[in-house]
C-alpha positions in Angstrom: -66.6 -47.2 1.4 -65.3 -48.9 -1.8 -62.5 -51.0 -0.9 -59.0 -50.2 -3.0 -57.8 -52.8 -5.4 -55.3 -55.1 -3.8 -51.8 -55.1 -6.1 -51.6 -58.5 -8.0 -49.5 -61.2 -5.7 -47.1 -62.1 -8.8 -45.9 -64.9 -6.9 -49.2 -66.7 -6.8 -50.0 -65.5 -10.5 -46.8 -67.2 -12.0 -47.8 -70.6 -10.2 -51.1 -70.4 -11.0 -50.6 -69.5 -14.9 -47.2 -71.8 -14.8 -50.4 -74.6 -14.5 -52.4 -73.7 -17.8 -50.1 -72.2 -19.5 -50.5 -74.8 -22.2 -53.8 -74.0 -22.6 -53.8 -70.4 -22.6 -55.4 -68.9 -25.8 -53.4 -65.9 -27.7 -54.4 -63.3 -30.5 -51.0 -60.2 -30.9 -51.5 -56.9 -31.5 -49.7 -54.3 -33.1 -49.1 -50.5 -32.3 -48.0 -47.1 -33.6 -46.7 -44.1 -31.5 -50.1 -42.9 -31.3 -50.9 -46.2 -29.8 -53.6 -46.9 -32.7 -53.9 -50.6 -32.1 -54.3 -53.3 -35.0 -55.2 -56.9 -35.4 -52.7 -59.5 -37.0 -52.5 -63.0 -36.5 -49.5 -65.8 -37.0 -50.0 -69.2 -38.6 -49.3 -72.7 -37.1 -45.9 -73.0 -37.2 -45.1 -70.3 -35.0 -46.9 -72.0 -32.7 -44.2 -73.5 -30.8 -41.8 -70.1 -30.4 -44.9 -67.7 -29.0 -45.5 -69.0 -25.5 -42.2 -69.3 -25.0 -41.0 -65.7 -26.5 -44.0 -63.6 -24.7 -44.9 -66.0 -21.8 -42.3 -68.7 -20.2 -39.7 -66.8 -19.6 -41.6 -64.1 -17.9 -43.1 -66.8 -15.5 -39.7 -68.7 -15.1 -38.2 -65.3 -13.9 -40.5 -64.9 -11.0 -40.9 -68.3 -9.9 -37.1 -68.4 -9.9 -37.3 -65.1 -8.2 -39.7 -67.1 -5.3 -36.7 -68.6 -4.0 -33.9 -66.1 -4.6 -35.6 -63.3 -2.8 -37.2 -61.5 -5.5 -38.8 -57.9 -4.2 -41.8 -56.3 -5.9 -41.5 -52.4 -5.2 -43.3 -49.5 -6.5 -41.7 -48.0 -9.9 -42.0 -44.6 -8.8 -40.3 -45.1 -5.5 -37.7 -47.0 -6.8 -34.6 -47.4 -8.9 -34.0 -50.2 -11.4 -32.0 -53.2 -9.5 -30.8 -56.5 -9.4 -33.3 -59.3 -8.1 -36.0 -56.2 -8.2 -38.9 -56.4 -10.0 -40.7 -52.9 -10.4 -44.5 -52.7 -10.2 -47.0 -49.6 -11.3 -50.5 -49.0 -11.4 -52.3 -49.1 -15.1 -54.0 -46.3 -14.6 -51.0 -44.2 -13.6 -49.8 -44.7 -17.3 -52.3 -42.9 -19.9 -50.9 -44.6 -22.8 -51.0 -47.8 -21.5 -54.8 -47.6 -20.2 -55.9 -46.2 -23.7 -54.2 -48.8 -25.5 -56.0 -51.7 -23.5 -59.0 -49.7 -23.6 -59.4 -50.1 -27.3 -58.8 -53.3 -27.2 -61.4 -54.5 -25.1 -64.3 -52.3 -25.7 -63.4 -50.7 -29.1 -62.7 -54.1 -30.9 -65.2 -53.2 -34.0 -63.0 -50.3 -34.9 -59.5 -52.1 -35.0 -58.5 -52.9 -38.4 -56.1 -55.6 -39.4 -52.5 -54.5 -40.1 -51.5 -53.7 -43.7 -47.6 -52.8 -45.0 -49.1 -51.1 -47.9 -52.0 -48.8 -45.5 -49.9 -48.5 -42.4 -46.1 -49.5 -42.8 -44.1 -51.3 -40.3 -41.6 -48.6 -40.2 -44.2 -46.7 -38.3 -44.8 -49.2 -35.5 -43.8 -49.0 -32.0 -44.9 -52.3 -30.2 -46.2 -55.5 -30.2 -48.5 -56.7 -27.4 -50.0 -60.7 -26.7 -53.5 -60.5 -25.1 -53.6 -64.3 -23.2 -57.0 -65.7 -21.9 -57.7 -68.8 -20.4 -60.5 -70.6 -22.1 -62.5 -71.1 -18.5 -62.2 -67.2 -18.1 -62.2 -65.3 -21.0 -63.3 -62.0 -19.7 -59.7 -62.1 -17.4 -56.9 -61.2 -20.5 -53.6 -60.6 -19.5 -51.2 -58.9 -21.7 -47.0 -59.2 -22.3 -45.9 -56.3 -24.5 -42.4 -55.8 -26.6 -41.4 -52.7 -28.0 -40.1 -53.0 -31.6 -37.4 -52.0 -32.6 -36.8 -50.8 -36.5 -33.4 -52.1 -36.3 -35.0 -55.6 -35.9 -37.0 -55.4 -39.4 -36.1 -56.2 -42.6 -37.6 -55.3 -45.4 -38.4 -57.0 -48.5 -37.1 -54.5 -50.8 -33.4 -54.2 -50.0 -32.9 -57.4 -47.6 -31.6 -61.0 -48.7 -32.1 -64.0 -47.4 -29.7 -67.2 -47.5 -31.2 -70.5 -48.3 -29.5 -73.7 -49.5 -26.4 -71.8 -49.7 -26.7 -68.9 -51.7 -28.4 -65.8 -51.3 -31.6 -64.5 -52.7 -34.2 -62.1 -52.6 -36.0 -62.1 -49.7 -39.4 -63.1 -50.3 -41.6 -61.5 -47.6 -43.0 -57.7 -47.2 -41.5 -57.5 -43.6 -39.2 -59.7 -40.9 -38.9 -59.1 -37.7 -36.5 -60.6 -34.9 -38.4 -60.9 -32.0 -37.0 -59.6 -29.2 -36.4 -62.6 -26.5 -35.9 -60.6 -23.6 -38.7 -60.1 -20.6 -39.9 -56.3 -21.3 -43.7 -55.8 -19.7 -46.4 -57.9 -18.2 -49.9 -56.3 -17.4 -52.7 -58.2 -15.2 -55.7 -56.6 -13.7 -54.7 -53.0 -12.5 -51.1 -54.1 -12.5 -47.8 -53.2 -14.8 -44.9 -55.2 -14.0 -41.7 -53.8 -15.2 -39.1 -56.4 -16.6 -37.3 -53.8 -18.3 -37.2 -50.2 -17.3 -35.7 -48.1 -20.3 -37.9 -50.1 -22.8 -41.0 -49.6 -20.3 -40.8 -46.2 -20.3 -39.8 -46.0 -24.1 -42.9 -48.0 -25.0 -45.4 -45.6 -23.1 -43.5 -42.4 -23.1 -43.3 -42.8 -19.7 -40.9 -40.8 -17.4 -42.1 -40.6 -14.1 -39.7 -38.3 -12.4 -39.9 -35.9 -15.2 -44.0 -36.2 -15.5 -43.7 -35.5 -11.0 -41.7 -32.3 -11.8 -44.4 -31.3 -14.8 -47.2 -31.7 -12.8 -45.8 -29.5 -10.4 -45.3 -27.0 -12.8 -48.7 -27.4 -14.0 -50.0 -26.3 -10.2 -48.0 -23.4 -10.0 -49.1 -22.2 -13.8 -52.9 -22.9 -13.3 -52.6 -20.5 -10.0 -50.3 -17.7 -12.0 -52.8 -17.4 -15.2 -56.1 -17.5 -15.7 -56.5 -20.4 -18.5 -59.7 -21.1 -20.8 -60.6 -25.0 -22.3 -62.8 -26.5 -24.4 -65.5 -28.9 -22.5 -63.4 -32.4 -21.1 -59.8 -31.0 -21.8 -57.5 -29.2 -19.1 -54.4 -28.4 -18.8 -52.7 -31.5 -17.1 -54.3 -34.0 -19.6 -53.0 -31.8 -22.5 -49.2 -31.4 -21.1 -49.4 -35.0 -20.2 -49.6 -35.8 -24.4 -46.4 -33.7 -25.3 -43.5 -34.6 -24.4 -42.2 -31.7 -25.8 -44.0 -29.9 -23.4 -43.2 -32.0 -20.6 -39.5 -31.8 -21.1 -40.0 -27.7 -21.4 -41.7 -27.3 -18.2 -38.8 -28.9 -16.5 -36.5 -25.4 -16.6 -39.8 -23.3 -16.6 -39.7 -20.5 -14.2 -43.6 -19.5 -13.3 -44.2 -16.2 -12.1 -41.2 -14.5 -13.8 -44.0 -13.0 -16.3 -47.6 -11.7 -15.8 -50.7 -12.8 -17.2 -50.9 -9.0 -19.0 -47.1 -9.7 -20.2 -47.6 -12.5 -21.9 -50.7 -10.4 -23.6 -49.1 -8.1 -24.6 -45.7 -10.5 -25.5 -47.9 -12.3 -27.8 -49.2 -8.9 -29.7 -45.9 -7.5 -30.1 -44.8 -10.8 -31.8 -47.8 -11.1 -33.9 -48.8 -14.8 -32.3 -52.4 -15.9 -32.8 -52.9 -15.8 -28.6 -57.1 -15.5 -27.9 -58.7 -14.2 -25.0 -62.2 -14.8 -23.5 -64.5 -12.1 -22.2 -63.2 -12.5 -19.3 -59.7 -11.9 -20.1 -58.1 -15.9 -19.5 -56.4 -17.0 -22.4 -57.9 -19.6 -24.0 -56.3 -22.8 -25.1 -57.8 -24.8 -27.8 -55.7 -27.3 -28.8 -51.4 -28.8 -28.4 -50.7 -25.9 -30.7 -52.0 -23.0 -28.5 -49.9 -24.7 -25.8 -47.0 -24.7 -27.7 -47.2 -21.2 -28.1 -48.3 -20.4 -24.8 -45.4 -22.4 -23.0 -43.2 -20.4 -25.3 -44.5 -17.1 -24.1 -43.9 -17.6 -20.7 -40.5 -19.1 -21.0 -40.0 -15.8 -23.2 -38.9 -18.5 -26.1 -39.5 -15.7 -29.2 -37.3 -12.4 -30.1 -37.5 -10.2 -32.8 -34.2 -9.3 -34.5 -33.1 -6.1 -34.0 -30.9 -5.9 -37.4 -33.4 -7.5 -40.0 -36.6 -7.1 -37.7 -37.6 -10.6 -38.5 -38.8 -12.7 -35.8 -37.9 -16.2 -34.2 -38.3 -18.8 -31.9 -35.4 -19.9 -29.6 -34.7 -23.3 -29.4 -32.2 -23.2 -26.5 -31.4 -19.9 -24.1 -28.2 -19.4 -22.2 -28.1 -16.1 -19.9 -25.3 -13.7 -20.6 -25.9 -11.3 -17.8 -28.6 -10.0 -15.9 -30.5 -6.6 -16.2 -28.5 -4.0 -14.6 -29.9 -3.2 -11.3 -31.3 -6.8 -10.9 -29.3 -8.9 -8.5 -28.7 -12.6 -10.0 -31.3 -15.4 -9.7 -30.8 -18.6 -8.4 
């Protein structure tokens, strides 16, 4: 029987790296929201402010944390408090696996970062990949999220030298943000910073829990139809949209035949198999199909034009019908 990974001791980690760090080798990353990872590199003279910015202070706070009482505990299972430091598994966070999955095994299809091809308006993070030079197939990673109101950009931003202002000379800036955000070793995510951890990986675990749920009880109520290698949790798991739908979703409070026939009536694109499950191609279909059974579309009954409802509030009930809840 194949033995589970044991969590990273992050105590032992911090002195261990707190010995090398000197000598640790860096190359930075860049990200979009689709996590699309791309290379970029710094010359010399930031040398002296990148250990410190993305490493030190990260392994100052938990040796300091040795001797203060410091508590690792499970992200999931707990809230977001002093002298805490909140741990997750990698695999437990999509976006975060893919990301580092591209990075070390898709490395020939990276490109390098470009303002003109890609724009820095349109990136979400910024993530150090450290090695030691005795093991270089053991990277660990500290990632910030970016944040636009930290850029400035060449075009409209000035720059004071020698005292007077002038343009300023570079496509982009960015203020690096000094605070301790997320560290990832191994199988580990260590979580300095919980709003800008979830914001970086669109993750919300309470919410996803409640999804997931949601996703049980509509995979027993319908009979769904995929392509090969997609189902339905990996495909609600990509849209938050979808994710923060579900949340209100009542299943069972329409019929597989309903939604059928709710889907004619409204003229929606909604395809069956031969077997009568409703097949679901792609995010789109989804959309729609969420929709349905959250009975999200109405046809006027003045113009006869038809729409989708953003948000619902219940006058009344049907007569006859006691009231839910």
């Amino acid at each position: 029987m194949e033995k589970p990974n044991e969590p990273t001791d992050i105590f032992l980690w911090a002195n261990n790296i707190d010995g090398v760090k000197k000598e640790l080798d860096v190359e930075f990353f860049l990200f979009n929201k689709h996590y699309t990872p791309y290379t970029t590199s710094f010359s010399s003279e930031l040398n002296s402010q990148i250990k410190p910015l993305f490493l030190y202070d990260l392994i100052n706070f938990v040796t300091m944390g040795a001797g203060t009482g410091l508590s690792v505990r499970d992200f999931e299972l707990s809230e977001d408090e002093d002298n805490v430091l909140l741990r997750t598994d990698l695999e437990k966070v999509g976006r975060a696996e893919t990301l580092l999955h591209l990075i070390e095994h898709q490395r020939n299809d990276i490109v390098e970062f470009s303002e003109q091809e890609h724009e820095f308006k349109r990136i979400k993070g910024i993530l150090a990949r450290f090695t030691r030079k005795n093991s270089p197939d053991k990277p660990f990673y500290a990632v910030k999220q970016i944040s636009q109101g930290q850029v400035l950009k060449g075009a409209t931003a000035w720059e004071f030298r020698d005292g007077k202002f002038g343009a300023f000379q570079a496509e982009v800036g960015l203020k690096v943000p000094s605070d301790n955000q997320v560290l990832i070793i191994d199988k580990d995510i260590f979580v300095f910073n919980q709003s800008k951890f979830e914001r970086l990986f669109n993750y919300d675990y309470k919410k996803q829990a409640l999804a997931d749920k949601k996703v049980e009880e509509i995979e027993k109520h319908f009979r769904l139809s995929f392509p090969d290698g997609m189902d339905l949790q990996s495909l609600v798991r990509e849209r938050k949209k979808t994710v923060n739908k579900l949340q209100k979703i009542e299943v069972g409070d329409i019929s597989q035949e309903q939604v059928i026939e709710y889907a004619d009536g409204m003229q929606l694109d909604l395809m069956t198999d031969d077997k009568g499950a409703i097949i679901i191609m792609d995010g789109n279909d989804l959309d729609v199909f969420v929709n349905l059974i959250n009975e999200d579309y109405i046809t006027s009954e003045v113009t006869g034009r038809r729409y989708e409802v953003k948000s619902k509030k219940l006058l009344d009930d049907p007569e006859g019908e006691p009231p839910r809840g």
